[in-house]
mmCIF file of the N, C-alpha and C atoms, coordinates in Angstrom:
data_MODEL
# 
_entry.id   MODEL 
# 
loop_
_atom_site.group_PDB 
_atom_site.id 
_atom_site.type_symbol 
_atom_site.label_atom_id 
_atom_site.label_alt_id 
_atom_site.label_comp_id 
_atom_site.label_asym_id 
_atom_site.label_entity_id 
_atom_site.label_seq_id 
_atom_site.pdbx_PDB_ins_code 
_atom_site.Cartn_x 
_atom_site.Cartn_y 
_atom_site.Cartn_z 
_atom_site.occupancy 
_atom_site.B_iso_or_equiv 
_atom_site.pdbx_formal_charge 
_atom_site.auth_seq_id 
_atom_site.auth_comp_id 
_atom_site.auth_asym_id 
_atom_site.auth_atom_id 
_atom_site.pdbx_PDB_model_num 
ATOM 1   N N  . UNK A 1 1  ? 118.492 -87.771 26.863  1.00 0.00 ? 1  UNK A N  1 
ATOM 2   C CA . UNK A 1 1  ? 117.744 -86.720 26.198  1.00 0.00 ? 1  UNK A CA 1 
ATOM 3   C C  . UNK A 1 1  ? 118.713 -85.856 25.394  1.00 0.00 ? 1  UNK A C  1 
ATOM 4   N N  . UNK A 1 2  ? 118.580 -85.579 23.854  1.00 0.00 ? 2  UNK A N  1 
ATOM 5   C CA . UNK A 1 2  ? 119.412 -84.439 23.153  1.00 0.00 ? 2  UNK A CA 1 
ATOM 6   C C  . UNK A 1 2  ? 118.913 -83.737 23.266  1.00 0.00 ? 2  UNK A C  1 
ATOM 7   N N  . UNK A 1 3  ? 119.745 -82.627 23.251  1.00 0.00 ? 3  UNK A N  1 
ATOM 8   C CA . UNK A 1 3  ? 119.537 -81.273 22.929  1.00 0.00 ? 3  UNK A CA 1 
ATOM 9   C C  . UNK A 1 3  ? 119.435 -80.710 21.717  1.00 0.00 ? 3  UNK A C  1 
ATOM 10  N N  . UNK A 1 4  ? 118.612 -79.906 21.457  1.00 0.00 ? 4  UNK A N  1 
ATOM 11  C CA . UNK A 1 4  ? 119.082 -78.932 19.528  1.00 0.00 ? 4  UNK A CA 1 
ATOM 12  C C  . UNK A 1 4  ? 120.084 -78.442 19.807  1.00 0.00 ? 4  UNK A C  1 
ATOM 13  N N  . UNK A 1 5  ? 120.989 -78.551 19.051  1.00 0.00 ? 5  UNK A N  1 
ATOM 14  C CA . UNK A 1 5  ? 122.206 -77.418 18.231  1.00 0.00 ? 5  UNK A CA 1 
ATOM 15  C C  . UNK A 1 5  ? 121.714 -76.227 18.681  1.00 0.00 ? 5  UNK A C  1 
ATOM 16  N N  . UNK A 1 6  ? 120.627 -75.910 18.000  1.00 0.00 ? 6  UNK A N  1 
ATOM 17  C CA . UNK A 1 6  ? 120.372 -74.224 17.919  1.00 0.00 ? 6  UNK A CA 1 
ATOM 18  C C  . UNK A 1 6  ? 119.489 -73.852 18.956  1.00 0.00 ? 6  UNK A C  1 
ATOM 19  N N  . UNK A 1 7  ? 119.362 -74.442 20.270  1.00 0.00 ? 7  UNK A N  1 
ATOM 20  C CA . UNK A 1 7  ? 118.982 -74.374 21.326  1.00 0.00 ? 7  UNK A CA 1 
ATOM 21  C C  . UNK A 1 7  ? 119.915 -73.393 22.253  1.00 0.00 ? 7  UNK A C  1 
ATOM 22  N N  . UNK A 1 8  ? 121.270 -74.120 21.842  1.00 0.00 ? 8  UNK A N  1 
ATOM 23  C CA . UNK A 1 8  ? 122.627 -73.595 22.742  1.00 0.00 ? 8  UNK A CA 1 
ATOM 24  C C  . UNK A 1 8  ? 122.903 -72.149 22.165  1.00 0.00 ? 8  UNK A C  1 
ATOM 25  N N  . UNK A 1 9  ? 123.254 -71.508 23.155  1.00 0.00 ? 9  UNK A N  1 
ATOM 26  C CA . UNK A 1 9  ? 123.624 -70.190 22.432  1.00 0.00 ? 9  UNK A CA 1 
ATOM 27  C C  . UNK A 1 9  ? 125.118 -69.989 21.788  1.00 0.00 ? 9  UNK A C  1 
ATOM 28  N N  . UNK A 1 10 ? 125.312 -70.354 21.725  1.00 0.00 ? 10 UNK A N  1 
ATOM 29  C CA . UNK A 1 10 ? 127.034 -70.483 21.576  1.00 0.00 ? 10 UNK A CA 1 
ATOM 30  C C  . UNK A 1 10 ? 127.172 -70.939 20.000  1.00 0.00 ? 10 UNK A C  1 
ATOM 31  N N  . UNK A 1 11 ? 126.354 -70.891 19.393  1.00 0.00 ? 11 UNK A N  1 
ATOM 32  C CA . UNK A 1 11 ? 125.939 -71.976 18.150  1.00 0.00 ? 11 UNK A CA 1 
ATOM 33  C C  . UNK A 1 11 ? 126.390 -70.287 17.609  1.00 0.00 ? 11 UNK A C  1 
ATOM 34  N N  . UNK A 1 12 ? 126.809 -70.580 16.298  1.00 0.00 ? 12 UNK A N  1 
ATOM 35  C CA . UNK A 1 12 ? 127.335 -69.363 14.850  1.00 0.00 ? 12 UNK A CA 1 
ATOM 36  C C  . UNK A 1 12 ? 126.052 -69.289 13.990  1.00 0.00 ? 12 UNK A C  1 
ATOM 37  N N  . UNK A 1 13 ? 125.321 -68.188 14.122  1.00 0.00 ? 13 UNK A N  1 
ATOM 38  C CA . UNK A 1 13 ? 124.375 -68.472 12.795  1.00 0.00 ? 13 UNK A CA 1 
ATOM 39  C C  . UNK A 1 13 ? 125.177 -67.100 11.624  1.00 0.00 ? 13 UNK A C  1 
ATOM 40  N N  . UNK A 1 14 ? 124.953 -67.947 10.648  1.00 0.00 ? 14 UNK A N  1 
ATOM 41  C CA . UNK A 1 14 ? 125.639 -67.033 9.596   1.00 0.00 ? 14 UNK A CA 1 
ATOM 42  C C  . UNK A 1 14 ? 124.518 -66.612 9.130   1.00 0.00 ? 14 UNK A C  1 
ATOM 43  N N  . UNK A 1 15 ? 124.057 -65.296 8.217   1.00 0.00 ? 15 UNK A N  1 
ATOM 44  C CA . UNK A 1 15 ? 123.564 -64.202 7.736   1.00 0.00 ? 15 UNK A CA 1 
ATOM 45  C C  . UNK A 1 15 ? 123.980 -63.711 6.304   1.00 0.00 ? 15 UNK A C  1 
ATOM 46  N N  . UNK A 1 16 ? 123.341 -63.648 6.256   1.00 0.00 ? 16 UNK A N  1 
ATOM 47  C CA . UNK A 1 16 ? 123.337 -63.373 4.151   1.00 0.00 ? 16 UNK A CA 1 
ATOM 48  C C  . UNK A 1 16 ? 123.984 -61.700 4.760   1.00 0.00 ? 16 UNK A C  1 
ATOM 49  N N  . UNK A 1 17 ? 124.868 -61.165 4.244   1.00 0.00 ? 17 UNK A N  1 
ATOM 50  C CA . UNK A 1 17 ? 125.094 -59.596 3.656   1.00 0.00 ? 17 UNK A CA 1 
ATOM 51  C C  . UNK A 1 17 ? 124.585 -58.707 3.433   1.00 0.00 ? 17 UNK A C  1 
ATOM 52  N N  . UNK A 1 18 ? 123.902 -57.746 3.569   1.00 0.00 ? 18 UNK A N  1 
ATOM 53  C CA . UNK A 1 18 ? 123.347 -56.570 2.645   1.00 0.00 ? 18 UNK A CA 1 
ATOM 54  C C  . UNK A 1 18 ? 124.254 -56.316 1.503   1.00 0.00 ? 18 UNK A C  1 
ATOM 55  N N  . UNK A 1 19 ? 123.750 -55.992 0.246   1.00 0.00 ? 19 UNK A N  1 
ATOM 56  C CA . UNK A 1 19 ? 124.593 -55.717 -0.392  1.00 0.00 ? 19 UNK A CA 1 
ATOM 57  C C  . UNK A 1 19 ? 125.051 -54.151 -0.475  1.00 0.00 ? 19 UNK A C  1 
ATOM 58  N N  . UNK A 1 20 ? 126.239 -54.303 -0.588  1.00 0.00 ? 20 UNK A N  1 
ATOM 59  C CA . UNK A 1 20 ? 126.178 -52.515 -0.799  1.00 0.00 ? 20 UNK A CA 1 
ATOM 60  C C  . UNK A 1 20 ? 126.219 -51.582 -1.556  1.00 0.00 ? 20 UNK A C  1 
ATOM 61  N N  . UNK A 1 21 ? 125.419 -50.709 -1.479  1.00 0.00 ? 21 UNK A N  1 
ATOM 62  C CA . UNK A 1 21 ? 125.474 -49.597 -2.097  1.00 0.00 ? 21 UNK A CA 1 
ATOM 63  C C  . UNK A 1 21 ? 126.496 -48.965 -3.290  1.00 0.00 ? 21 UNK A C  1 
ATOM 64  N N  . UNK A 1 22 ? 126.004 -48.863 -4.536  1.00 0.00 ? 22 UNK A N  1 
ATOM 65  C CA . UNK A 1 22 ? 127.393 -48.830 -5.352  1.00 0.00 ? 22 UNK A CA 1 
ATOM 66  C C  . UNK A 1 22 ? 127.061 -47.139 -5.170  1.00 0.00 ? 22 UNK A C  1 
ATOM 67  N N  . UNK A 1 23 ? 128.603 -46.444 -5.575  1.00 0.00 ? 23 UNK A N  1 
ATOM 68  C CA . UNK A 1 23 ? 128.581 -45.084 -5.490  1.00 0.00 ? 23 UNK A CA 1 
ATOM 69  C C  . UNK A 1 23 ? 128.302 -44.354 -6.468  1.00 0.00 ? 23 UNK A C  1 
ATOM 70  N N  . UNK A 1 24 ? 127.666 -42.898 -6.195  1.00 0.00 ? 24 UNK A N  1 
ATOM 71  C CA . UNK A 1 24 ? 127.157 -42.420 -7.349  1.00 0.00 ? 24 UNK A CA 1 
ATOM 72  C C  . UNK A 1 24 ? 127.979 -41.120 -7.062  1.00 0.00 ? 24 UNK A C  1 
ATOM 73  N N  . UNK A 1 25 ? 128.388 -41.198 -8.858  1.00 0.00 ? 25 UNK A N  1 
ATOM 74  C CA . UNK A 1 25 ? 129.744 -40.138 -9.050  1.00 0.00 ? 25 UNK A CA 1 
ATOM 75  C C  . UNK A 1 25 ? 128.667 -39.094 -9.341  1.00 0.00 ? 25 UNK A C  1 
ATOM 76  N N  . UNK A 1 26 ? 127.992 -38.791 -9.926  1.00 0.00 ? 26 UNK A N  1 
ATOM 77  C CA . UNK A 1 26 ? 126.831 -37.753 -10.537 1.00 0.00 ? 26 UNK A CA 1 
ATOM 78  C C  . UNK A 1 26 ? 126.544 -37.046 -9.162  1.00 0.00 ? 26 UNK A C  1 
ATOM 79  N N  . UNK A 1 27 ? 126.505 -37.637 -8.064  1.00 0.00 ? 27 UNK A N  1 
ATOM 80  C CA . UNK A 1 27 ? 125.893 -37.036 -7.025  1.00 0.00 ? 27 UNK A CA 1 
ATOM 81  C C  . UNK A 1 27 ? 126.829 -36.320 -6.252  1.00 0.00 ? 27 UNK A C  1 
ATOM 82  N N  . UNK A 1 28 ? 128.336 -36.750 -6.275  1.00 0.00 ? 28 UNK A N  1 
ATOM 83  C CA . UNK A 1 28 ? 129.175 -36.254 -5.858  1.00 0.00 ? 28 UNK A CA 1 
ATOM 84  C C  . UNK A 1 28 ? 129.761 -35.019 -6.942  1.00 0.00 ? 28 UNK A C  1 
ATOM 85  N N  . UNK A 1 29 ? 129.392 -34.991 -7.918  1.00 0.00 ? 29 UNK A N  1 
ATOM 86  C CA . UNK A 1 29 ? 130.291 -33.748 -9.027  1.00 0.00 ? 29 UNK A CA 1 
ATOM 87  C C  . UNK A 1 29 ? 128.783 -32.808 -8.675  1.00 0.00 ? 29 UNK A C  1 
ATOM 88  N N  . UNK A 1 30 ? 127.595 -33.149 -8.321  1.00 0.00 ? 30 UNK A N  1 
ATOM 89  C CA . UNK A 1 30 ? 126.605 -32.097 -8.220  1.00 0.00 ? 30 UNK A CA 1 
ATOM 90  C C  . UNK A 1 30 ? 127.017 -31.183 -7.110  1.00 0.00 ? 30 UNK A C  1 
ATOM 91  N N  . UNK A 1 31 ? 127.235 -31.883 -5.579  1.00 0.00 ? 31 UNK A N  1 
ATOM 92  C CA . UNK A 1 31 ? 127.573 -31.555 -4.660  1.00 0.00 ? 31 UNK A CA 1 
ATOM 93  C C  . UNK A 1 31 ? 128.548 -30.704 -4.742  1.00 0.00 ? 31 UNK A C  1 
ATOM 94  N N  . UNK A 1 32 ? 130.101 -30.857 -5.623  1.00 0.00 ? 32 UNK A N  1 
ATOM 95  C CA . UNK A 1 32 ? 131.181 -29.755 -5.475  1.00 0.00 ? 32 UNK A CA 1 
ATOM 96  C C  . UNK A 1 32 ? 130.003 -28.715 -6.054  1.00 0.00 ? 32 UNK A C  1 
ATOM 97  N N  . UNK A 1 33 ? 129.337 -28.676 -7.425  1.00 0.00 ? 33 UNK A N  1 
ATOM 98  C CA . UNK A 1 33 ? 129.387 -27.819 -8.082  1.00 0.00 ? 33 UNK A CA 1 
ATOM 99  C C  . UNK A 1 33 ? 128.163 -27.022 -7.525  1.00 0.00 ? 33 UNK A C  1 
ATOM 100 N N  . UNK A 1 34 ? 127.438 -27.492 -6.453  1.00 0.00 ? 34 UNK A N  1 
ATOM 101 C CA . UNK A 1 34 ? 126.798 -26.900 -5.660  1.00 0.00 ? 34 UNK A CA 1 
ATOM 102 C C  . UNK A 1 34 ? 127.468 -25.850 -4.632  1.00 0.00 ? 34 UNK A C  1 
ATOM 103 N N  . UNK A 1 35 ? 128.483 -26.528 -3.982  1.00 0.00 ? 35 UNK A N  1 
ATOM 104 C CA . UNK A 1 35 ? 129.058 -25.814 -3.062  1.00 0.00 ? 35 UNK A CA 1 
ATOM 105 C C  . UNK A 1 35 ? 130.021 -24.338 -3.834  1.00 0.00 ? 35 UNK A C  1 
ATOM 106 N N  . UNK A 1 36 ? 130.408 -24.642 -4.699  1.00 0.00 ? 36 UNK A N  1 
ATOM 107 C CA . UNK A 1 36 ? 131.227 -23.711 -5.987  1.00 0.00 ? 36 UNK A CA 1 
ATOM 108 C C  . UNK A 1 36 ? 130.459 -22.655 -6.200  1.00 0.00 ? 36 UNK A C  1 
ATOM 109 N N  . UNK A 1 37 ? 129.358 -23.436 -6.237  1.00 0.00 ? 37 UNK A N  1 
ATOM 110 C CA . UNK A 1 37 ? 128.094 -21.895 -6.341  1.00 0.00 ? 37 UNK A CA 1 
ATOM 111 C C  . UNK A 1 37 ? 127.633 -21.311 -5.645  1.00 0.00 ? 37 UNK A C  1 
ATOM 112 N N  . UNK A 1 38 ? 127.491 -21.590 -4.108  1.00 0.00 ? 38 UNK A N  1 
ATOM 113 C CA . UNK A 1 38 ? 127.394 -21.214 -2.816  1.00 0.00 ? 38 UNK A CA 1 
ATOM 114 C C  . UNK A 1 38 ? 127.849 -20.341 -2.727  1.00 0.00 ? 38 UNK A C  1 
ATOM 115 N N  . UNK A 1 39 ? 129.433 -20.815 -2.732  1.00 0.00 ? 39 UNK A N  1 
ATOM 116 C CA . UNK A 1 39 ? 130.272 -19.484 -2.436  1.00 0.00 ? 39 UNK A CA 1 
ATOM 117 C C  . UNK A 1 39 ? 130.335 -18.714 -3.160  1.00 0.00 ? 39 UNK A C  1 
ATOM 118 N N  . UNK A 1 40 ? 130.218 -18.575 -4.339  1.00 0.00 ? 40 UNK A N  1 
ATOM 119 C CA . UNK A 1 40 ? 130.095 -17.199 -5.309  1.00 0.00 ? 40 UNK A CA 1 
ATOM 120 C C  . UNK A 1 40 ? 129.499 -16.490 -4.977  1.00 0.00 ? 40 UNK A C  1 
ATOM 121 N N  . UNK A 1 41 ? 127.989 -17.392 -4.728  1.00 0.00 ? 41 UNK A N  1 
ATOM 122 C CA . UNK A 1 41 ? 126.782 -16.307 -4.250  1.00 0.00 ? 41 UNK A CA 1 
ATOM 123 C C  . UNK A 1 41 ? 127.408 -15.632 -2.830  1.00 0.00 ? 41 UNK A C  1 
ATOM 124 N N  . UNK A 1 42 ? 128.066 -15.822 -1.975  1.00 0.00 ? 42 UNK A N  1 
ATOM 125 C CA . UNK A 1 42 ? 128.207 -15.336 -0.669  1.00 0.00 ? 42 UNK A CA 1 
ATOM 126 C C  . UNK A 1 42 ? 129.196 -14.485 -0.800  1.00 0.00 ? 42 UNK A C  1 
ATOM 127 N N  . UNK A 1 43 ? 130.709 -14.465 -1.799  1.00 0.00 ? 43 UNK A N  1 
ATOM 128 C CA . UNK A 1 43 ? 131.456 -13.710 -1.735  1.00 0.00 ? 43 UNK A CA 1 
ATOM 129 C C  . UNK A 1 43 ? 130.322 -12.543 -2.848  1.00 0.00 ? 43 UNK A C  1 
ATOM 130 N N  . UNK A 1 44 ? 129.416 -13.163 -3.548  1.00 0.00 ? 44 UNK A N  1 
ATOM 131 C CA . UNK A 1 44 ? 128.452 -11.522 -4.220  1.00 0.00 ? 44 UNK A CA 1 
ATOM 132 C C  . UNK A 1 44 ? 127.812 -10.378 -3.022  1.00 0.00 ? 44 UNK A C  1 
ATOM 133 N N  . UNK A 1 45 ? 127.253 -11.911 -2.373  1.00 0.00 ? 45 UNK A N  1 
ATOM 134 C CA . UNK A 1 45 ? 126.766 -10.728 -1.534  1.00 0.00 ? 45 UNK A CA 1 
ATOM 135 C C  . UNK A 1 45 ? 127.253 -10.098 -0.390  1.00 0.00 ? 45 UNK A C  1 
ATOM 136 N N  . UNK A 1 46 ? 128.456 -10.565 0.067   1.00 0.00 ? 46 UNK A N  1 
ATOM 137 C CA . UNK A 1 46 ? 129.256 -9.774  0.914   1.00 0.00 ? 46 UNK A CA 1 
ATOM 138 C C  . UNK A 1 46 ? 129.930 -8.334  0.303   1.00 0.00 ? 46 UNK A C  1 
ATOM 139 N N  . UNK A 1 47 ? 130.247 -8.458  -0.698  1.00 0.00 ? 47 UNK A N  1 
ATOM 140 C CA . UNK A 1 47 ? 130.553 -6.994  -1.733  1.00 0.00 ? 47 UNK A CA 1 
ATOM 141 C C  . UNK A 1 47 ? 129.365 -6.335  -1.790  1.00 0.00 ? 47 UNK A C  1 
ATOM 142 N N  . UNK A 1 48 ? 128.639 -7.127  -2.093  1.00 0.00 ? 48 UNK A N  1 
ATOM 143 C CA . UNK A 1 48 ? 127.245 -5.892  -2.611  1.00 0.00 ? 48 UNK A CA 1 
ATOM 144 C C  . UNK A 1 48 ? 126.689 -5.363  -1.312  1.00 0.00 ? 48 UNK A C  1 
ATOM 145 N N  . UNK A 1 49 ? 127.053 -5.992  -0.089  1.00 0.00 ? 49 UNK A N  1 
ATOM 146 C CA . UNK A 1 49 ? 126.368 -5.317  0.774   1.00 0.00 ? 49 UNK A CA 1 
ATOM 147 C C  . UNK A 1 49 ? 127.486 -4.621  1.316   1.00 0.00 ? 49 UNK A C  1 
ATOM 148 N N  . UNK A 1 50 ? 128.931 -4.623  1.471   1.00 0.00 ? 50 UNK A N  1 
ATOM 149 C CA . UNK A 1 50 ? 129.799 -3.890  2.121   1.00 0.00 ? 50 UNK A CA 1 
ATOM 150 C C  . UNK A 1 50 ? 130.254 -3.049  0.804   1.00 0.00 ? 50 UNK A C  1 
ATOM 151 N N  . UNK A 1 51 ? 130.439 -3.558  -0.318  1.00 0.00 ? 51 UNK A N  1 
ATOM 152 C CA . UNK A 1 51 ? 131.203 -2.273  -1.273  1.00 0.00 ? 51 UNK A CA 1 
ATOM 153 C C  . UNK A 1 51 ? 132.362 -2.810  -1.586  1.00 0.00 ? 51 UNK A C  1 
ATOM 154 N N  . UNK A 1 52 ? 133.039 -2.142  -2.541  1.00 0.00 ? 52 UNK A N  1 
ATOM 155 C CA . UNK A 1 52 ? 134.169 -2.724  -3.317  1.00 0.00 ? 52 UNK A CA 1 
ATOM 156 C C  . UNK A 1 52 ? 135.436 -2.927  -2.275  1.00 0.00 ? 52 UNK A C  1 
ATOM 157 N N  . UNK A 1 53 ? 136.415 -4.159  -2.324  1.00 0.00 ? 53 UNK A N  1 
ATOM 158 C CA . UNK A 1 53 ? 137.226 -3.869  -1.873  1.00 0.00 ? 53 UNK A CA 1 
ATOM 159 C C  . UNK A 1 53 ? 138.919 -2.919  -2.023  1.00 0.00 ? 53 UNK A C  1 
ATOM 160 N N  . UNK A 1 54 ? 139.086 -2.827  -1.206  1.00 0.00 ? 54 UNK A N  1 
ATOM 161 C CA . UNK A 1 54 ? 140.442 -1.505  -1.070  1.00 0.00 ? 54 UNK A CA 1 
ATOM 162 C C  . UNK A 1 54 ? 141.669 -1.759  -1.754  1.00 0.00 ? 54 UNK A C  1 
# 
């Protein structure tokens, strides 16, 4: 009596890849220039609510 190949566990099944993801530069220059603006706004409103510094 044979057995299947792919009966045995020990058998390699190979798998196609996902492909990956290409990178997006646009999304990364938004992000600094998001964060750039963050902090402006936070060093504004730390002055405006404490007052000029010394």
């Amino acid at each position: 009596m044979k057995q299947d190949p792919q009966a045995n566990g020990n058998v390699v099944k190979f798998r196609k890849r996902k492909p990956q993801k290409t990178p997006r530069p646009g999304l990364r220059k938004f992000l600094t220039a998001m964060c750039v603006v963050m902090a402006l706004v936070a060093v504004w409103a730390y002055f405006a609510s404490v007052g000029k510094p010394l």
